[in-house]
Structure formats: C-alpha cells, structure tokens
Steps between C-alpha positions, in 0.01 A plus 500: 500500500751403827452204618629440891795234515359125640776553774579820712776297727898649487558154382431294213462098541640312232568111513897541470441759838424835607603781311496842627346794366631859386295629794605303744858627340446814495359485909825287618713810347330759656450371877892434427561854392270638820740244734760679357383825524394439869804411569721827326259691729606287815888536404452891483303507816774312689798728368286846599447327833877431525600852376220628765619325816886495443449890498702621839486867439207801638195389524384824254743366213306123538197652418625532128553126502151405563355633241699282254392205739135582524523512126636139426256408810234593302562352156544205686157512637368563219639253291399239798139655483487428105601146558193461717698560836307773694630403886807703544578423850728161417747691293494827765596248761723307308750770318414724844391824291500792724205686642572837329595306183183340533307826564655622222331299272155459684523165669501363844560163685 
C-alpha cells in the first residue's frame, strides 16, 4: 500500500535549515531553460526584423523577407504563449513588427 508523504511543500524543514527538494530542482531548471529559450526566440526575431527593414531594394523582392520574419515572429509568440504570456501587443509595440509581418502570422495590435 502507498502511503501519501506528511509534507507536500518544495521544501523540507530541518533544525540545521531549509533544504530544497529535487522538485523544486528540477522547476528552477526548467523556468531557466524557458528564460532562455524565450530569449533565443527574441534574438532571432530582432535579427529578421533588422534583415527586414535594412532591405532598400523593390518592394516585390521584400516580400521574400517577410516570410522569414513572420516565421521567427511566430515562434516567438508562441514560445511567449507557452510561458503563460498570451497579450502580444507589448512586444508588437516594442520590437515595432510590421503590419504585413504581423498579418502574416495572424495577429494584430
């Protein structure tokens, strides 16, 4: 028979201190490893961006650029989305995504 543990903290108390668990381990890592991750995404949606608007040539040869960018866009939101974030509009202001990058990948300010 399984019996439940006494305590179901992230902690245990001992007399010499607190000692942490392997849970509360293993949860540090992995919001560390989603920061991480969040912010690879944020890197590759600021280089598309640059790529995108330091393009000078036709406007017909720009469209292939977008694509790319509406790609990174949208790994970005959807690593955000995973990490609970589900308001876009901060980082569309903020890294000033384009409107038909932004169509692109279904969103809108």
């Amino acid at each position: 028979m399984v019996r439940l543990p006494k305590n179901l903290s992230n902690t245990l108390s001992f007399t010499s201190g607190v000692v942490k668990t392997g849970a509360s381990t293993l949860e540090t890592e992995l919001l560390g490893e989603k920061a991480y991750s969040l912010g690879l995404a944020a890197k590759s949606v600021e280089k598309a961006l640059a790529k995108l608007n330091a393009y000078k040539g036709a406007e017909s040869d720009r469209a292939r650029l977008v694509q790319p960018t509406a790609d990174a866009v949208h790994a970005f939101f959807i690593q955000r989305e995973m990490m609970g974030f589900t308001d876009h509009n901060h980082p569309i202001e903020y890294y000033k995504i384009p409107n038909d990058v932004l169509s692109r990948v279904g969103s809108k300010l």
